[in-house]
N, CA, C and O atoms as CSV, one atom per row, in Angstrom:
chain,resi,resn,atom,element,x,y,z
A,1,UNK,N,N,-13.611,0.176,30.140
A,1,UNK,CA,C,-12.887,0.836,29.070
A,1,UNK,C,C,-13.291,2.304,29.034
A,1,UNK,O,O,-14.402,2.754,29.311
A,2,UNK,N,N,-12.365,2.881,28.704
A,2,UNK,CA,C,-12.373,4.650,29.217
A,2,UNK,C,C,-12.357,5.126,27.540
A,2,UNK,O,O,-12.840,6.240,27.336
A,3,UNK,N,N,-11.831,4.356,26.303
A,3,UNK,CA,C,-11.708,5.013,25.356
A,3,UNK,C,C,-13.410,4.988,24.601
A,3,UNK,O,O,-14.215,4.059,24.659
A,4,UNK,N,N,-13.546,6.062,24.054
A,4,UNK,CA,C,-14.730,6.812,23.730
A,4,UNK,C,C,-15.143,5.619,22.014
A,4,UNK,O,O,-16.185,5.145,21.560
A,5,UNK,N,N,-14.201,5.596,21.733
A,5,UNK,CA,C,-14.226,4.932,20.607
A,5,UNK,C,C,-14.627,3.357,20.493
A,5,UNK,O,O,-14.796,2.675,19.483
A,6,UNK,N,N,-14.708,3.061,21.673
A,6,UNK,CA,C,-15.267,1.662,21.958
A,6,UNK,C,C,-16.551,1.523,22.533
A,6,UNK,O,O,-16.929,0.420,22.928
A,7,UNK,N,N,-17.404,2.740,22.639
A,7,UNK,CA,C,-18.751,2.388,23.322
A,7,UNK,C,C,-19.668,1.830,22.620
A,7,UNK,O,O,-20.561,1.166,23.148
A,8,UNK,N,N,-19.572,2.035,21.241
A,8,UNK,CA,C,-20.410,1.377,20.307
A,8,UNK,C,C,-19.772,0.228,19.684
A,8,UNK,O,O,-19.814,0.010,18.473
A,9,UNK,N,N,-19.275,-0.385,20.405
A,9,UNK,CA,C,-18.530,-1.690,19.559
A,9,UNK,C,C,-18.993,-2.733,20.366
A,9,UNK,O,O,-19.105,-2.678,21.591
A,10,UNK,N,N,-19.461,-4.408,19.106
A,10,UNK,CA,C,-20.027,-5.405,19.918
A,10,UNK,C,C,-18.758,-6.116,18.980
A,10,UNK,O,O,-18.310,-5.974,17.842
A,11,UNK,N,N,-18.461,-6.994,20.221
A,11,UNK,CA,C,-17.317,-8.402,19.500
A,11,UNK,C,C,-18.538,-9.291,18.932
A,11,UNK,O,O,-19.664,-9.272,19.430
A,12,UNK,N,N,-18.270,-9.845,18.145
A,12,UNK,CA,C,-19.226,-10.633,17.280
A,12,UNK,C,C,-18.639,-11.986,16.687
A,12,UNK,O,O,-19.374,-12.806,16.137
A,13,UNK,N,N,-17.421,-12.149,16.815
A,13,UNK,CA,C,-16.945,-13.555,16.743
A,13,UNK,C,C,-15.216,-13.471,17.144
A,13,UNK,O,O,-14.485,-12.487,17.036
A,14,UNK,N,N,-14.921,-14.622,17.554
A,14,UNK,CA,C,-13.247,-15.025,17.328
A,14,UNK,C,C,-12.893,-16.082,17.273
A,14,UNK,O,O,-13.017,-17.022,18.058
A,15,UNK,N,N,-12.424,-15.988,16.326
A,15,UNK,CA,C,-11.751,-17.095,15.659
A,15,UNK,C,C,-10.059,-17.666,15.952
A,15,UNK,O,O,-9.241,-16.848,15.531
A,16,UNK,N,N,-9.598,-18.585,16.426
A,16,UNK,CA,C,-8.751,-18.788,16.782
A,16,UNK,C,C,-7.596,-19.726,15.755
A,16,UNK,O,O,-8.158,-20.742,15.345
A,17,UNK,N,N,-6.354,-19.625,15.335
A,17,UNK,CA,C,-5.492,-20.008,14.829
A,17,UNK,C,C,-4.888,-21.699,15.534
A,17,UNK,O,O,-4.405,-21.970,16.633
A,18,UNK,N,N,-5.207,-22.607,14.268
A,18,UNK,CA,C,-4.725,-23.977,15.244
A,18,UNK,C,C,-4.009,-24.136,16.166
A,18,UNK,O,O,-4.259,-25.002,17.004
A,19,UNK,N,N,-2.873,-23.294,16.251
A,19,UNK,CA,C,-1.568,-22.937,16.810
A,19,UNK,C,C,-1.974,-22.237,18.016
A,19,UNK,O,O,-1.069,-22.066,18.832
A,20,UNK,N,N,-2.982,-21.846,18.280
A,20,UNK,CA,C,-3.261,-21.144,19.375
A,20,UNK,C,C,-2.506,-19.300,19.708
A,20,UNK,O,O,-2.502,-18.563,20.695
A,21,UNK,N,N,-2.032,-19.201,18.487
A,21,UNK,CA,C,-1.046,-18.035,18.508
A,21,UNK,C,C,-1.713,-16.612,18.262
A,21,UNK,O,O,-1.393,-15.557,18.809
A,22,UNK,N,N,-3.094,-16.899,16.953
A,22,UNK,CA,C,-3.496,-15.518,16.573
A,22,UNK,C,C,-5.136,-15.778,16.702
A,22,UNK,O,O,-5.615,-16.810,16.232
A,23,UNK,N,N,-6.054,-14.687,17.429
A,23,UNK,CA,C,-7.148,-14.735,17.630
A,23,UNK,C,C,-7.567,-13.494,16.723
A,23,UNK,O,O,-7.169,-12.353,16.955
A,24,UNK,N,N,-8.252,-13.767,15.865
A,24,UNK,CA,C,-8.933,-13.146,14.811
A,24,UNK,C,C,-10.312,-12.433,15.617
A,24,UNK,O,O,-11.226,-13.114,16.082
A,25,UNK,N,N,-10.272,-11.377,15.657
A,25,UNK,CA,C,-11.640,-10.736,16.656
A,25,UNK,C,C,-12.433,-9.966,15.534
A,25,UNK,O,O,-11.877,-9.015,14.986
A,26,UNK,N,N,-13.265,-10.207,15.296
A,26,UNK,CA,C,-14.567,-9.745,14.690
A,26,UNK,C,C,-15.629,-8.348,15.232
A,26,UNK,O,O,-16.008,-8.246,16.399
A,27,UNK,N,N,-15.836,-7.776,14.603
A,27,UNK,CA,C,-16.511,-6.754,15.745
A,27,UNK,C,C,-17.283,-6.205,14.775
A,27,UNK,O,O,-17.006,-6.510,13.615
A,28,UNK,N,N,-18.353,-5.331,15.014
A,28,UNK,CA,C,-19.593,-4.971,14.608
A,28,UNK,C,C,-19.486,-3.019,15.719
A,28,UNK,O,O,-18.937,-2.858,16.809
A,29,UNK,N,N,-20.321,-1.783,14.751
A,29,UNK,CA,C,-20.879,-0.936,15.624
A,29,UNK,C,C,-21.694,-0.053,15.083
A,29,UNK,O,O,-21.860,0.115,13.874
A,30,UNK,N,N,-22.135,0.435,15.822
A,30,UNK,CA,C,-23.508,0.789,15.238
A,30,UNK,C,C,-23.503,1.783,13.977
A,30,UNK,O,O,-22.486,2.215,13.435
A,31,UNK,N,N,-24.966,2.095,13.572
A,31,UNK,CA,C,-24.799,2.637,12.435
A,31,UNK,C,C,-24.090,4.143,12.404
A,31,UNK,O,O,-24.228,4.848,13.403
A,32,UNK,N,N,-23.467,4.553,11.468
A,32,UNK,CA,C,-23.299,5.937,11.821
A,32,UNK,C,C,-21.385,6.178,12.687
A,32,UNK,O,O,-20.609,7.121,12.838
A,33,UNK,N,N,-21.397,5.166,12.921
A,33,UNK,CA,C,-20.061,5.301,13.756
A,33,UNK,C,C,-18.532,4.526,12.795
A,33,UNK,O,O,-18.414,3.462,12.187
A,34,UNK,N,N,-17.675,5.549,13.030
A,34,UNK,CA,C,-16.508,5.122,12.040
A,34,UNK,C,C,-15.870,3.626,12.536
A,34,UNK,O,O,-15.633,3.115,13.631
A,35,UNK,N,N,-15.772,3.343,11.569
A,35,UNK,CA,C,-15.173,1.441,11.579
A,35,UNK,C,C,-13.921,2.104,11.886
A,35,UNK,O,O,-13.846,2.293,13.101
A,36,UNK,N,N,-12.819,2.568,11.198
A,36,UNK,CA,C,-11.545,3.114,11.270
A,36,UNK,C,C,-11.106,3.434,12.632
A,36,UNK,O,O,-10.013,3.079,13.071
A,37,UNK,N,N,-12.048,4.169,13.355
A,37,UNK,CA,C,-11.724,5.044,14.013
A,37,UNK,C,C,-12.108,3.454,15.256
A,37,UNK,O,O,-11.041,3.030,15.699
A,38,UNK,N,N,-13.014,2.862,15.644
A,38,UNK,CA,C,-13.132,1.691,15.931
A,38,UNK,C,C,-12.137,0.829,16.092
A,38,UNK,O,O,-11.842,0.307,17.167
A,39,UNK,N,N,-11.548,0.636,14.967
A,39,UNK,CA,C,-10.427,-0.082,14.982
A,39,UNK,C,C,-8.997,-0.403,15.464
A,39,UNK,O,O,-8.312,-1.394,15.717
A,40,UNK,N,N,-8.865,1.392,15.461
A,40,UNK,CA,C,-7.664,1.825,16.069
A,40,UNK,C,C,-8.302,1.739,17.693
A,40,UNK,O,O,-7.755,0.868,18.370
A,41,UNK,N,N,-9.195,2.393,18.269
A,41,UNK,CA,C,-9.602,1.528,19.554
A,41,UNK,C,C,-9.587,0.685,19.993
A,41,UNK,O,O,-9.403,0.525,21.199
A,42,UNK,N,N,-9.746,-0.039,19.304
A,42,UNK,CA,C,-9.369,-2.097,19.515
A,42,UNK,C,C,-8.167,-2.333,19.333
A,42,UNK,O,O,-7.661,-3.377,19.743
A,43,UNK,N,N,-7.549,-1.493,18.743
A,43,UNK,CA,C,-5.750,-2.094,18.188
A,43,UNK,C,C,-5.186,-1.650,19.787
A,43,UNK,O,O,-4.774,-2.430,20.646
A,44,UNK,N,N,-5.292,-0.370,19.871
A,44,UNK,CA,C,-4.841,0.327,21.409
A,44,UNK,C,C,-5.115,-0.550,22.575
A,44,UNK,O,O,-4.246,-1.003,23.320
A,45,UNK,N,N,-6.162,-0.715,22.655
A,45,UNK,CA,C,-6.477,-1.663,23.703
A,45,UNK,C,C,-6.548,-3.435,23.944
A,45,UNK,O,O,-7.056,-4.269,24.694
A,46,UNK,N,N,-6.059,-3.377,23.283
A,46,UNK,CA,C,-5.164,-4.697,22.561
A,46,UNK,C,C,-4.293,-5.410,23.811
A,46,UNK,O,O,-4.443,-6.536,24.287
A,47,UNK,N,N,-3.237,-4.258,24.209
A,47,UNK,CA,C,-2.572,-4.641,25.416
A,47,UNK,C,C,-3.165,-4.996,26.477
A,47,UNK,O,O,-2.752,-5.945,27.145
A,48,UNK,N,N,-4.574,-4.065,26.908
A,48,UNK,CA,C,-5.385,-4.272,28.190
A,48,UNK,C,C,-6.013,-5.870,27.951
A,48,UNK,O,O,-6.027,-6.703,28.857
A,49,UNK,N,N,-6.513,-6.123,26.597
A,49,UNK,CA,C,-7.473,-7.423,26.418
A,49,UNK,C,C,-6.444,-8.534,27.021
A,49,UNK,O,O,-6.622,-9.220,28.027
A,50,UNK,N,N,-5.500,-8.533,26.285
A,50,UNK,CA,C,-4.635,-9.608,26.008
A,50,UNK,C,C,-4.035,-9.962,27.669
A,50,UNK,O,O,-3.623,-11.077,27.988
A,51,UNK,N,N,-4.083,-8.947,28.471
A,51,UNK,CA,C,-3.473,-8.853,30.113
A,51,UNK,C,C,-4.626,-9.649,30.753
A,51,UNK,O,O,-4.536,-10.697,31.392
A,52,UNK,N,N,-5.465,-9.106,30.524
A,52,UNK,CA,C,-7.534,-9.745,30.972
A,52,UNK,C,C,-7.202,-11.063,30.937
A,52,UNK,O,O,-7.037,-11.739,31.953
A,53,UNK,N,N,-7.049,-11.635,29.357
A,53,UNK,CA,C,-6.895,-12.792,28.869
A,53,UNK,C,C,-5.910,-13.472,29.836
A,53,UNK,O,O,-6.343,-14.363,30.566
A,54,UNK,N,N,-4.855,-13.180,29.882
A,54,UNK,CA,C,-4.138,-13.825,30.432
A,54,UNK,C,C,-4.269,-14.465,31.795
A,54,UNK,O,O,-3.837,-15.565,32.138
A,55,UNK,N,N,-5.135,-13.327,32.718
A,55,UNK,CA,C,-5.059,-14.057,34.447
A,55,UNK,C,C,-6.567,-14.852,34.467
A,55,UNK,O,O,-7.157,-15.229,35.480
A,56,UNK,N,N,-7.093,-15.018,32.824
A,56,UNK,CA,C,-7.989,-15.711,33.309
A,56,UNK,C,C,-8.133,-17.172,32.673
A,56,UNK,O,O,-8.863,-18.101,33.017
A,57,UNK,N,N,-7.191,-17.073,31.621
A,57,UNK,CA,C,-6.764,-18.070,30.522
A,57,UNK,C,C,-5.448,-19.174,31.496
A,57,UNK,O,O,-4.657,-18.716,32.320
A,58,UNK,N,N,-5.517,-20.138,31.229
A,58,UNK,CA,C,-4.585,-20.980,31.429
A,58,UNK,C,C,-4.014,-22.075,30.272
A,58,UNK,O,O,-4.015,-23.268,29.968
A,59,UNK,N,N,-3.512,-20.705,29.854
A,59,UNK,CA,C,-2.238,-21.039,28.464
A,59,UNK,C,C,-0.547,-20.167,28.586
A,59,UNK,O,O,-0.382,-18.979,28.861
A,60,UNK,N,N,0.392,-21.065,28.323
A,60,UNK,CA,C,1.416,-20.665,28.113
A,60,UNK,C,C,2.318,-19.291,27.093
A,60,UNK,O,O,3.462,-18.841,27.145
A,61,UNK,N,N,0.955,-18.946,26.115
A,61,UNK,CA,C,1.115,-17.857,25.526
A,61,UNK,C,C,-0.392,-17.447,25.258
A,61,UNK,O,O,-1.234,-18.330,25.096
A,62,UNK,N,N,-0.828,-15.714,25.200
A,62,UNK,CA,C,-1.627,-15.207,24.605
A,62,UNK,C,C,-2.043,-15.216,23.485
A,62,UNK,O,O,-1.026,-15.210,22.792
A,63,UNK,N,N,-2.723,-15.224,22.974
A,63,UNK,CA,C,-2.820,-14.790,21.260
A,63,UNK,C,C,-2.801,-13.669,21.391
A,63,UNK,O,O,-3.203,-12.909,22.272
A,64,UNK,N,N,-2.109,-13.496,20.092
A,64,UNK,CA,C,-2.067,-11.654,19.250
A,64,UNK,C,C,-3.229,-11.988,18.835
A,64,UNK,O,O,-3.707,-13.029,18.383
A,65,UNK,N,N,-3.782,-10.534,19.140
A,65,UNK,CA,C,-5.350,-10.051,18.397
A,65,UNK,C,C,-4.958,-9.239,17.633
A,65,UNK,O,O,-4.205,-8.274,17.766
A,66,UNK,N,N,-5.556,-9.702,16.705
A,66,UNK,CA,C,-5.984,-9.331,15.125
A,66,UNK,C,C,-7.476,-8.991,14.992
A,66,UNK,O,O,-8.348,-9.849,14.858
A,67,UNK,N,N,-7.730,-7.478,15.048
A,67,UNK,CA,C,-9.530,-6.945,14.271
A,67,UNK,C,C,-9.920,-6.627,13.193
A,67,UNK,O,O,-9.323,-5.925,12.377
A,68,UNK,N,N,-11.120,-7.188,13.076
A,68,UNK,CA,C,-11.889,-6.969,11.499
A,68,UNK,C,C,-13.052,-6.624,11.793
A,68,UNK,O,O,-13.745,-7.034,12.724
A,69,UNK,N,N,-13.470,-5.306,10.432
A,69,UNK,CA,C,-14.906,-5.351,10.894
A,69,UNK,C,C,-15.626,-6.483,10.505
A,69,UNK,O,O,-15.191,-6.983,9.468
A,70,UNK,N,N,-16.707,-7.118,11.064
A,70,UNK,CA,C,-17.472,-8.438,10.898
A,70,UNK,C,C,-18.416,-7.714,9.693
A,70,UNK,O,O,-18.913,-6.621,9.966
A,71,UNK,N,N,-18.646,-8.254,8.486
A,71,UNK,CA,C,-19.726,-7.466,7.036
A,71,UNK,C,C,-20.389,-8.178,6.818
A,71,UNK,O,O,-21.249,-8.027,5.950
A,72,UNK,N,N,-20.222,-9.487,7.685
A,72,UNK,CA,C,-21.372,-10.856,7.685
A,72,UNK,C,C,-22.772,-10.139,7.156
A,72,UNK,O,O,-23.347,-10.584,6.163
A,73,UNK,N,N,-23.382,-8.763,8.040
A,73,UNK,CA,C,-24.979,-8.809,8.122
A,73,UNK,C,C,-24.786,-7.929,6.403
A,73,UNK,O,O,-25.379,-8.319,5.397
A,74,UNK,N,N,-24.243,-7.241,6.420
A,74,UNK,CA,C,-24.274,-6.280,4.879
A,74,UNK,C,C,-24.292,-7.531,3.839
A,74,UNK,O,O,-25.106,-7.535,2.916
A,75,UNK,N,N,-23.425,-8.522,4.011
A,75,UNK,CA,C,-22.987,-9.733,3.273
A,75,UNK,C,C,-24.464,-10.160,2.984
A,75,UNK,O,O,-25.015,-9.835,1.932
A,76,UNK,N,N,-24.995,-10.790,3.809
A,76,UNK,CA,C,-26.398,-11.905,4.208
A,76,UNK,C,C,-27.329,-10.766,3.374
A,76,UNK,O,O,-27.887,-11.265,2.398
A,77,UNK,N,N,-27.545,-9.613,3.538
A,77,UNK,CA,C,-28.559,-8.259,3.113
A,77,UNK,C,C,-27.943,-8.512,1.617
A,77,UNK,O,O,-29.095,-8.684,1.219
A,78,UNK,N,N,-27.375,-8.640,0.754
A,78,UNK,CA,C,-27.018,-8.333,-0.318
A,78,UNK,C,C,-27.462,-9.840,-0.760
A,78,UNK,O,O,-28.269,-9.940,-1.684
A,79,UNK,N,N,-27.036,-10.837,-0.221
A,79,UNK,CA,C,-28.237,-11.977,-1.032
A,79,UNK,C,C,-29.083,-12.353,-1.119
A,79,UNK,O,O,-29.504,-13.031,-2.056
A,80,UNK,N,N,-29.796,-11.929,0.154
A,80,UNK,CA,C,-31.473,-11.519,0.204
A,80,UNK,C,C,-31.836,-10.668,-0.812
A,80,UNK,O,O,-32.748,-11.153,-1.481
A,81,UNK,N,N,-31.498,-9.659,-1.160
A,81,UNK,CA,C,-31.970,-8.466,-2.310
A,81,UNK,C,C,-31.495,-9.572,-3.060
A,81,UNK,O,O,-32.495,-10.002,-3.635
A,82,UNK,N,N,-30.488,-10.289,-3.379
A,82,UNK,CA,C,-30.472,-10.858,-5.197
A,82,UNK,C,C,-31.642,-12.009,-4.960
A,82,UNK,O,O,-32.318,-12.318,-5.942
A,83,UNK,N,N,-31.880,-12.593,-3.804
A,83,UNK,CA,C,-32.478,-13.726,-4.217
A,83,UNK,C,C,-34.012,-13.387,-4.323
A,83,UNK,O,O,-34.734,-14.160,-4.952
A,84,UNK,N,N,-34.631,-12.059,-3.626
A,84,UNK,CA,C,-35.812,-11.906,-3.570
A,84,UNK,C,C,-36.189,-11.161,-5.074
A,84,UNK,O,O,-37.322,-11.124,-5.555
A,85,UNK,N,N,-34.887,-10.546,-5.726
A,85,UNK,CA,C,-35.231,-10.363,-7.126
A,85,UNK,C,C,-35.010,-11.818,-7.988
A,85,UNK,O,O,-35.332,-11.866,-9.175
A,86,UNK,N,N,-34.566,-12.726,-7.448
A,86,UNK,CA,C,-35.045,-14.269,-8.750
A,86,UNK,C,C,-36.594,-13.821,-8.528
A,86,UNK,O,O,-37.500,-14.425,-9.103
């Protein structure tokens, strides 16, 4: 990957739709670096993943990827602070 906006990005989960139709991609990057700007990197390159996917997948359709930033660790950090104040 050549776009600049993806060097700090880790996939961190995907989640797949029963239907096999929409893959929910999760992603994480480091501190300091714009989620936004991230995002639209992953949306762009969307076409390249989904081509990858394909000659190596043996399914009749791709999933559309769909990205989110993953807030799991901010999530988990915020109930640690409430629970270490019980």
């Amino acid at each position: 990957m050549q776009d600049p906006r993806l060097q700090h990005v880790t996939i961190t989960a995907v989640k797949i739709s029963p239907d096999m139709q929409i893959a929910t991609v999760y992603f994480r990057i480091m501190p300091g670096e714009d989620i936004a700007s991230a995002k639209r990197g992953l949306e762009r390159a969307a076409g390249f993943f989904r081509a990858r996917l394909a000659e190596s997948l043996d399914v009749r359709r791709v999933p559309v990827l769909r990205f989110f930033y993953d807030e799991s660790v901010e999530h988990g950090s915020r109930i640690e602070d409430l629970l270490t104040k019980i």
